[in-house]
C-alpha positions as CSV (number, residue, x, y, z in Angstrom):
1,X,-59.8,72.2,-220.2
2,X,-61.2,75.2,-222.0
3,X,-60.2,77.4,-219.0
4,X,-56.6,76.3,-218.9
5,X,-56.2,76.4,-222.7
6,X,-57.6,80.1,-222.7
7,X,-55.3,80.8,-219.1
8,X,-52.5,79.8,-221.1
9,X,-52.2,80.4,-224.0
10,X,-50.9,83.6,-225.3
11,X,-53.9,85.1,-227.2
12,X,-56.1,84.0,-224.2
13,X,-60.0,84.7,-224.6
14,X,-59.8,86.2,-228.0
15,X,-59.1,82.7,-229.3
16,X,-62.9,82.4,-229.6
17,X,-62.7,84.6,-232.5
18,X,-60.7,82.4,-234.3
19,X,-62.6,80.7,-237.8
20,X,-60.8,77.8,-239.7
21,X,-61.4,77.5,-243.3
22,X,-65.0,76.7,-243.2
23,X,-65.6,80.0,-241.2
24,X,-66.6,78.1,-238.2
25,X,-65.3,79.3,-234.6
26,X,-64.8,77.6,-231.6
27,X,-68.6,78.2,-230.9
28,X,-69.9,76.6,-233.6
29,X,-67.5,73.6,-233.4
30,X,-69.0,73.1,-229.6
31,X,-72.4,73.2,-231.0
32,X,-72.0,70.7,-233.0
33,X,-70.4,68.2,-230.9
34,X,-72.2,65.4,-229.1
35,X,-71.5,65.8,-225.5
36,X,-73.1,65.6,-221.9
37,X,-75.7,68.2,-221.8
38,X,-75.0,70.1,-218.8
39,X,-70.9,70.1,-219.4
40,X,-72.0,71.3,-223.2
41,X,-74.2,74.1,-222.0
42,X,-72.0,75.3,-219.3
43,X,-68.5,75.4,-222.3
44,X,-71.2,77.2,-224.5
45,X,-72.1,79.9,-221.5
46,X,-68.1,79.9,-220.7
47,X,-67.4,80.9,-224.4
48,X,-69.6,83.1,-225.2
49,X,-68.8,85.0,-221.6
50,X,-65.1,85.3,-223.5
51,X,-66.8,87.1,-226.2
52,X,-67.9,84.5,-228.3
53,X,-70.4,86.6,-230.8
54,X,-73.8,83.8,-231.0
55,X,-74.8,85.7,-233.9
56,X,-71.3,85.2,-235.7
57,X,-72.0,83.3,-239.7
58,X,-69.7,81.1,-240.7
59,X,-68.9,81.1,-244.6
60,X,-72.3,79.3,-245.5
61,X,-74.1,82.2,-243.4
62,X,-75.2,79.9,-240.3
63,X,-75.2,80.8,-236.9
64,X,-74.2,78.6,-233.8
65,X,-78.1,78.0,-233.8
66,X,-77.5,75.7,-237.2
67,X,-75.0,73.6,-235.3
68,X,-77.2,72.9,-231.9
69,X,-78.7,70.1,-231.3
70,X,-81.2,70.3,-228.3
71,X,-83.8,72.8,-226.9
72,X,-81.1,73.3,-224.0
73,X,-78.7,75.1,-226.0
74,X,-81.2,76.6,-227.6
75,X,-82.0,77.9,-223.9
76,X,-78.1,78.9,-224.0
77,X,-78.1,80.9,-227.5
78,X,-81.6,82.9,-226.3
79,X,-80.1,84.1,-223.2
80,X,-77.3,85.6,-225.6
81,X,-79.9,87.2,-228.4
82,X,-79.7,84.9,-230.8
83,X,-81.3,85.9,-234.1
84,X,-83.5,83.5,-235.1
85,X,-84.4,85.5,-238.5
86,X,-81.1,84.6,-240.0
87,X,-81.0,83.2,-243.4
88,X,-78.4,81.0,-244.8
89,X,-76.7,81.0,-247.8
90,X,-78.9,78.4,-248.9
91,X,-82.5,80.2,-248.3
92,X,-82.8,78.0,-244.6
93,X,-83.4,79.3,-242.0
94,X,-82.9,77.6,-238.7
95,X,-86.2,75.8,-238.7
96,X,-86.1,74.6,-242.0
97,X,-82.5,73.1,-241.7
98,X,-83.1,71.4,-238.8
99,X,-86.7,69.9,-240.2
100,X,-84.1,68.2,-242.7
101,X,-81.4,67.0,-240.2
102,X,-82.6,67.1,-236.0
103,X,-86.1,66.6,-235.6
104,X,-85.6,67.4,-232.2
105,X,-84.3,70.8,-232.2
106,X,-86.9,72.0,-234.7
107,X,-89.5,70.5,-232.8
108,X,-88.0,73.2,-229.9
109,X,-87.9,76.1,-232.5
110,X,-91.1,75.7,-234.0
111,X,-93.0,77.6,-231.0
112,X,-90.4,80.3,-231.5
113,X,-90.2,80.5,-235.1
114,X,-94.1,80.5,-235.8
115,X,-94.3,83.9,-233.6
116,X,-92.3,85.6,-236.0
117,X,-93.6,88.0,-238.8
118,X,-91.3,86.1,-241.3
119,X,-92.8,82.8,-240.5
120,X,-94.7,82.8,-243.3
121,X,-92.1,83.9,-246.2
122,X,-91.1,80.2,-245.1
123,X,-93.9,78.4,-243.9
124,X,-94.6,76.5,-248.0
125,X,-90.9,75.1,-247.2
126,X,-91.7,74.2,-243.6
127,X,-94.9,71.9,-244.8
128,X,-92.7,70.4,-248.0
129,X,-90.1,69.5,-245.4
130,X,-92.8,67.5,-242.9
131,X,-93.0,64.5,-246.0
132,X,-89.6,63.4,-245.1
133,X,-90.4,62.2,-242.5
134,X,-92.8,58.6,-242.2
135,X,-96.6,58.9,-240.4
136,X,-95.5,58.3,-237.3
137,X,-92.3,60.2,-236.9
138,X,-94.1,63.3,-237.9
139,X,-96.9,62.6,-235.3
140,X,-94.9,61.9,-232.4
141,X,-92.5,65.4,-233.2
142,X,-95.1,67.8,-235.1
143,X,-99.0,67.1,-235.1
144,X,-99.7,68.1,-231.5
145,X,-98.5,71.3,-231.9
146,X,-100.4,71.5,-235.3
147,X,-103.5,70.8,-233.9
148,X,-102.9,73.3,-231.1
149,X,-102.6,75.9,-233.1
150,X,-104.9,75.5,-235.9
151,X,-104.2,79.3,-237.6
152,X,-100.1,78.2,-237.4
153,X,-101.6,74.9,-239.3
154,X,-103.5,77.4,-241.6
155,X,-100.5,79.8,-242.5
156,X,-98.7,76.9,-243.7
157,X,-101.2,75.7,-245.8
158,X,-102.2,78.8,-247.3
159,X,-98.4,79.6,-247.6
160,X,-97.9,76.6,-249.9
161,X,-101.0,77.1,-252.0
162,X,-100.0,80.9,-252.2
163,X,-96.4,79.9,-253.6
164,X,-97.4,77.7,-255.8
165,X,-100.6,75.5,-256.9
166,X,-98.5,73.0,-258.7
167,X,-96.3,72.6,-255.2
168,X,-99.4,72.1,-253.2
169,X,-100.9,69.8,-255.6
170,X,-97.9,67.6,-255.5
171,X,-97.9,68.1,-251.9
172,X,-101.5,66.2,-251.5
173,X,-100.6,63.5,-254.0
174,X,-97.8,62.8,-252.3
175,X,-99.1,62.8,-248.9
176,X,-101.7,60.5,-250.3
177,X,-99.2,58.1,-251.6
178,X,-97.5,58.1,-248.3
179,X,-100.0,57.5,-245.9
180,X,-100.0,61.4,-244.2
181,X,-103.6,61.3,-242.8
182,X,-103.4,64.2,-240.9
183,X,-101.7,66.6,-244.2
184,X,-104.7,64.7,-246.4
185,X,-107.1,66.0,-243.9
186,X,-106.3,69.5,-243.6
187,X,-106.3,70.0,-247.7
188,X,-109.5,68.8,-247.5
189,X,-110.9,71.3,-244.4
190,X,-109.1,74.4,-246.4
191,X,-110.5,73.3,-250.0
192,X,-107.7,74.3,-252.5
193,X,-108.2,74.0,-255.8
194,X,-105.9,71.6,-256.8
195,X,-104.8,68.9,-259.6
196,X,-106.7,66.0,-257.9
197,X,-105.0,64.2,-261.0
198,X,-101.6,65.0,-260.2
199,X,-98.9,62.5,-261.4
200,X,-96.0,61.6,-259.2
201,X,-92.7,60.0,-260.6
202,X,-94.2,56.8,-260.4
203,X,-97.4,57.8,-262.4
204,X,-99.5,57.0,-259.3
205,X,-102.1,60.1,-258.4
206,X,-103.7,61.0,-255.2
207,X,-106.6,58.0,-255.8
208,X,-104.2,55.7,-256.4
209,X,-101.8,56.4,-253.3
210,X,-104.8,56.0,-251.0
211,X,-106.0,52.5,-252.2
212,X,-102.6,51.3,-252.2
213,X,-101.7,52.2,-248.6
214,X,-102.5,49.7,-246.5
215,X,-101.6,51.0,-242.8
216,X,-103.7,53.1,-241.8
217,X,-107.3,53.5,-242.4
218,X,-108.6,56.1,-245.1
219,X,-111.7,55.4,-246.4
220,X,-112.7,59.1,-245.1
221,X,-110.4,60.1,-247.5
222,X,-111.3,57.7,-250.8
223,X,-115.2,59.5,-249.9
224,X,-113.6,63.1,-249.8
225,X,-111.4,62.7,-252.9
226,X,-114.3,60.8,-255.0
227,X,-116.1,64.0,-254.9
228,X,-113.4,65.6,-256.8
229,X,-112.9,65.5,-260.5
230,X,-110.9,61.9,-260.4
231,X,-109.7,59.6,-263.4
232,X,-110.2,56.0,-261.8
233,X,-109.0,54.5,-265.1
234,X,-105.1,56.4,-264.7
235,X,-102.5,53.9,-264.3
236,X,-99.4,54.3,-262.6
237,X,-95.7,52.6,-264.4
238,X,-97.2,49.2,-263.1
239,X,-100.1,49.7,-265.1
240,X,-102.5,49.6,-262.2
241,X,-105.3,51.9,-261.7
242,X,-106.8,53.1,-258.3
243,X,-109.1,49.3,-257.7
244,X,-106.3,47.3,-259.0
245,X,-103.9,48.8,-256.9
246,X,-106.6,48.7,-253.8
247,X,-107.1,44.9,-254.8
248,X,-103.0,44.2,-255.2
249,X,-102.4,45.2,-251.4
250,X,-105.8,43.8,-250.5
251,X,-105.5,42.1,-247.1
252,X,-109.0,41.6,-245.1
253,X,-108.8,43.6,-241.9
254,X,-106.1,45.9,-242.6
255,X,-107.1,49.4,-243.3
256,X,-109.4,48.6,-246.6
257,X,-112.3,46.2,-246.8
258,X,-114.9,45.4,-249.0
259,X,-116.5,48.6,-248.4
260,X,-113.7,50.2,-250.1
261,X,-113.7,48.1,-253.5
262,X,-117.8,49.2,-253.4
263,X,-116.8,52.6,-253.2
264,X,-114.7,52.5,-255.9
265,X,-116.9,50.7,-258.1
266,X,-119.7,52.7,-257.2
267,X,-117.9,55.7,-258.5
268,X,-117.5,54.0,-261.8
269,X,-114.0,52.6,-261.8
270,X,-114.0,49.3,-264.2
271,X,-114.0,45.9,-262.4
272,X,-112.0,44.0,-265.5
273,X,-109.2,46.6,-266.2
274,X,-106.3,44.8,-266.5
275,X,-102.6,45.6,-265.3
276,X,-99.2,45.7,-267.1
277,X,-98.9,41.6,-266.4
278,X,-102.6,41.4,-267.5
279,X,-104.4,41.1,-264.4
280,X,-107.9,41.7,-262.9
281,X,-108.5,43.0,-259.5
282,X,-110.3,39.2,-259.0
283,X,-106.9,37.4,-260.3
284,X,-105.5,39.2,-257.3
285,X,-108.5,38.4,-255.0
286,X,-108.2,34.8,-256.3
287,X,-103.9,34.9,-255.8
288,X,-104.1,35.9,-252.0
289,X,-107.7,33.7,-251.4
290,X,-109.1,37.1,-250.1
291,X,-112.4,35.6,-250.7
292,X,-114.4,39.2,-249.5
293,X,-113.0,40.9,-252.2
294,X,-113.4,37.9,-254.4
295,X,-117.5,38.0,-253.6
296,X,-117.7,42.0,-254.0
297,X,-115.9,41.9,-257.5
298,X,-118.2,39.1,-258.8
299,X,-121.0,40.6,-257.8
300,X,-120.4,43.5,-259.4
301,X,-120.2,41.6,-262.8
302,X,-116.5,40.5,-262.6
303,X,-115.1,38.3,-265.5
304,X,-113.8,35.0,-264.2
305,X,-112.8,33.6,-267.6
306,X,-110.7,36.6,-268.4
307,X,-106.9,35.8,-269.0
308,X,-103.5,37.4,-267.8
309,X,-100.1,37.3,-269.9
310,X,-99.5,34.2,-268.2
311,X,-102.8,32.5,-270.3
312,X,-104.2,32.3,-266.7
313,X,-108.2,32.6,-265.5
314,X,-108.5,34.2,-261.8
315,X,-109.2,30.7,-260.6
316,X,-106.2,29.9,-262.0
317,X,-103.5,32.0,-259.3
318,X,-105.3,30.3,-256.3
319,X,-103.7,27.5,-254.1
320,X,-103.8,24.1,-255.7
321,X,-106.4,23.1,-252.7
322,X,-108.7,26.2,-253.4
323,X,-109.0,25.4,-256.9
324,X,-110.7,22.3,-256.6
325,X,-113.5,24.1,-254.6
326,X,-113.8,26.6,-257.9
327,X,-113.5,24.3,-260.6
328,X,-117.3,24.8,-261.7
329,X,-115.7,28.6,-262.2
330,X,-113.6,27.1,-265.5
């Protein structure tokens, strides 16, 4: 079709330099499109043969490679010199835009782009741009390559503390809060100084975020952390601090245990702190019959007799069945 549009009509090949309103020419258009991969490549090849300038910026100062959306074009555009230095409007570059919108192409242009001598001018944004996406997302697209190439994985790091403490330090709390192993890790290996206190919008700090995720194990990370300066008596907007929120999610066998809540403890967090509804860490223990966590709070001097908003003992939240067994607790 694009043959016989360009064989007849009047302007013939130069209608590849044609932009609409947006700036966007034929090119770009194509790249954007959703078609069979082979039939996409081969118009691409055909347009650019017409004159088709790869390298062309539309009015927000992208290049085809913006609008691409598979390492095959991307095969296409590097035949033609594509630039993959250019910046858009925005501050993106092609890396960074597609970290926000086609996982798959940047996992194709991260090999290319970390080669460059402007990799790092970006690489703070690149690392930001990894906690959109959930655990395992970012494992099956970007950790293999990470752990391949260990001083790419260092660049970044030391790019973001370089830019900006604060950044980085928000960086780790959120990472922590969202269950990033791997990012936790490697701010741990290169040993910034950060806020290990740092407060996301939800009040909750890095101690926090790791007792209340629950799906993946991280006690490795509770030991690192504790070594730190860390406030265990903080509370995030539910009034929870970093046992209460460990004992809210508590479930034995998931990724915390026992062990965990002795951790904490050990470390000197207080076993009766109470939550916005008034809660203990053992009215929780006593709510989902988690009777571990029950027998590590008690024996670390938990009150039983103490009472929530509701006028409610721990004993108190457990099935109707489980509180006969516990009535000598009243």
């Amino acid at each position: 079709m694009f043959n016989l549009i360009i064989e007849k009509h009047p302007n013939g090949s130069s209608l590849v330099h044609r932009t609409n309103s947006f700036g966007n020419t034929v090119l770009h258009k194509v790249c954007s499109l959703r078609l069979i991969q082979d039939h996409k490549c081969s118009l691409m090849e055909r347009i650019i043969e017409c004159g088709a300038d790869v390298n062309q910026l539309t009015k927000q100062g992208e290049t085809a490679l913006f609008y691409s959306i598979s390492d095959a074009e991307l095969n296409v555009l590097r035949k033609y010199n594509i630039d993959l230095k250019v910046v858009n409007n925005s501050g993106d570059n092609a890396l960074n835009y597609h970290l926000r919108f086609n996982a798959n192409m940047a996992k194709a242009l991260f090999p290319l782009m970390s080669r460059l001598p402007s990799f790092k001018d970006h690489a703070h944004k690149y690392l930001q741009r990894f906690l959109t996406y959930n655990q395992g997302t970012f494992s099956y697209y970007y950790q293999s390559f990470l752990e391949e190439n260990p001083e790419i994985t260092k660049a970044m790091f030391d790019s973001l503390y370089e830019h900006s403490i604060e950044d980085a330090s928000q960086m780790f709390c959120n990472a922590c809060n969202f269950g990033h192993v791997f990012i936790v890790e490697k701010f741990f290996e290169f040993d910034y100084d950060l806020d290990y206190n740092f407060k996301n919008e939800n009040e909750s700090t890095p101690i926090i975020g790791l007792c209340g995720f629950t799906d993946q194990s991280n006690i490795h990370l509770m030991q690192q952390l504790l070594k730190k300066e860390v406030n265990l008596e903080h509370r995030n907007k539910s009034g929870r601090t970093a046992l209460l929120a460990l004992a809210y999610g508590f479930r034995e066998g998931n990724c915390h245990n026992s062990s965990s809540v002795q951790l904490l403890l050990d470390h000197g967090a207080k076993v009766d702190s109470t939550d916005d509804k008034g809660n203990t860490a053992l009215h929780y223990a006593f709510k989902m019959e988690e009777w571990g966590l029950m027998e590590t709070l008690l024996a670390n001097g938990a009150d039983c007799l103490i009472k929530n908003k509701d006028g409610k003992i721990p004993l108190e939240m457990a099935s109707d069945r489980n509180r006969e067994i516990f009535k000598f607790m009243q």
